[in-house]
Each structure stands twice: as C-alpha cells, then as structure tokens.
C-alpha positions as CSV (number, residue, x, y, z in Angstrom):
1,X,-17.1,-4.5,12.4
2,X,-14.6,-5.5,9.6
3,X,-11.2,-4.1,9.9
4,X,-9.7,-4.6,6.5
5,X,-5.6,-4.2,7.5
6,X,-6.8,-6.9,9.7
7,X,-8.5,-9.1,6.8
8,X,-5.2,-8.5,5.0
9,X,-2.7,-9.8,7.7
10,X,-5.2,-12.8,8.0
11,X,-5.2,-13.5,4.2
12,X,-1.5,-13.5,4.4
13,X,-0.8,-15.8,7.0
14,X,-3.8,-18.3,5.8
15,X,-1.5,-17.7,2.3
16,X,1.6,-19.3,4.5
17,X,3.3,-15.3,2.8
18,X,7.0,-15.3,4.0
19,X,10.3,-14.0,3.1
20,X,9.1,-10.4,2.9
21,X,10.6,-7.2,3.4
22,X,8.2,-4.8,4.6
23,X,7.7,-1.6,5.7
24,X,4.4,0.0,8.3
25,X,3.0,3.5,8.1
26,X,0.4,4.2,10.9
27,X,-2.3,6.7,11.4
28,X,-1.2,8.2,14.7
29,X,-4.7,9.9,15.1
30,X,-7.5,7.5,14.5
31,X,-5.3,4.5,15.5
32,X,-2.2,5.1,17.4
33,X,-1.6,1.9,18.2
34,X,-1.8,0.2,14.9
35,X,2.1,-0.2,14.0
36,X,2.3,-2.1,17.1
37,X,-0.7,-4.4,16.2
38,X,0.9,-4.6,12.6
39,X,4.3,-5.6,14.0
40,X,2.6,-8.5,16.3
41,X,0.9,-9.7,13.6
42,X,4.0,-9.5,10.7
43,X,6.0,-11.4,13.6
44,X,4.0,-14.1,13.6
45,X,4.8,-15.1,9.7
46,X,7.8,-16.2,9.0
47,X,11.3,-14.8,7.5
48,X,9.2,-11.1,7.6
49,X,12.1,-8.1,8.1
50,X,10.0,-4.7,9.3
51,X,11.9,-2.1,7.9
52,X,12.8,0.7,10.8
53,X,11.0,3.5,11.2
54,X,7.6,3.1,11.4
55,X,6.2,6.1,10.1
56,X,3.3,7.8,11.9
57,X,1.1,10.5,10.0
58,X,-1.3,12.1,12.0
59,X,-4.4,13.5,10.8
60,X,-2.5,15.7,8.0
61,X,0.7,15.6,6.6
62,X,3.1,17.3,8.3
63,X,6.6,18.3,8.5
64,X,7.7,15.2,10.7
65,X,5.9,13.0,8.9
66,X,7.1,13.8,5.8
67,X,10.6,13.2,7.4
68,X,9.6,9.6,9.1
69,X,8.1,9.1,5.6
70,X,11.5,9.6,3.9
71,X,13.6,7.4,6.3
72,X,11.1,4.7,5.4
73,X,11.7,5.6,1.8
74,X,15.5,5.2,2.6
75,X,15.2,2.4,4.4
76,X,13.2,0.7,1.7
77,X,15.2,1.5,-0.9
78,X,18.3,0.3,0.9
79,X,16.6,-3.0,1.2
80,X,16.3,-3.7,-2.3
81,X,19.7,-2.8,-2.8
82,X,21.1,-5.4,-0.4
C-alpha cells in the first residue's frame, strides 16, 4: 500500500526542506486523522510554521468547509504579507 501524502513528507525530509510556511487541508471522511499525522510529520522538519486552521472537508463541500477553507486562505495570505 503506497500512501502518496506520505511519499511526499518523506521526499521532503530526505530533501533536508525547511523554512516553510505551510498550510494542511484534511479529508475528514476517508481520513480523519490525517491533519494530525501531517502536523507530526511537518514537526519533525525544521523552521516549518503550520498555518491555523486546518481545514477539514468532508466528503463534499460544504458550508463549513468552505468557511475553514477561507480562514486558511486568510491565514495564508497573511503570511506572505509578513
């Protein structure tokens, strides 16, 4: 079984990535858990800021993820500008 967010995160630690902003969006249905798993793995690289909130969509978009999707989209954009 290849899990290819997993691949990713492994490619960018065996690539020493670091200094990053970055921000998560989970699938709350088929993997609830996956921002956490993302988080545990971003923490383990160095200088990486996780952008708050982690937005959750589950199954289809809805109304509340749309609005976790726009405070990511805030909170992104706010990083650039500092």
């Amino acid at each position: 079984f290849q899990n290819p967010v997993v691949d990713l995160f492994s490619d960018m630690a065996a690539l020493n990535i670091q200094n990053r902003t970055v921000g998560l969006i989970e699938n709350g249905t088929w993997a609830p858990s996956a921002g956490k798993s993302m988080r545990t793995l971003l923490e383990g690289m160095k200088n990486m800021t996780i952008l708050e909130p982690v937005a959750t969509v589950k199954s289809a978009l809805k109304k509340d993820s749309r609005d976790s999707l726009s405070q990511l989209k805030d909170a992104l954009v706010a990083s650039l500008n500092s």
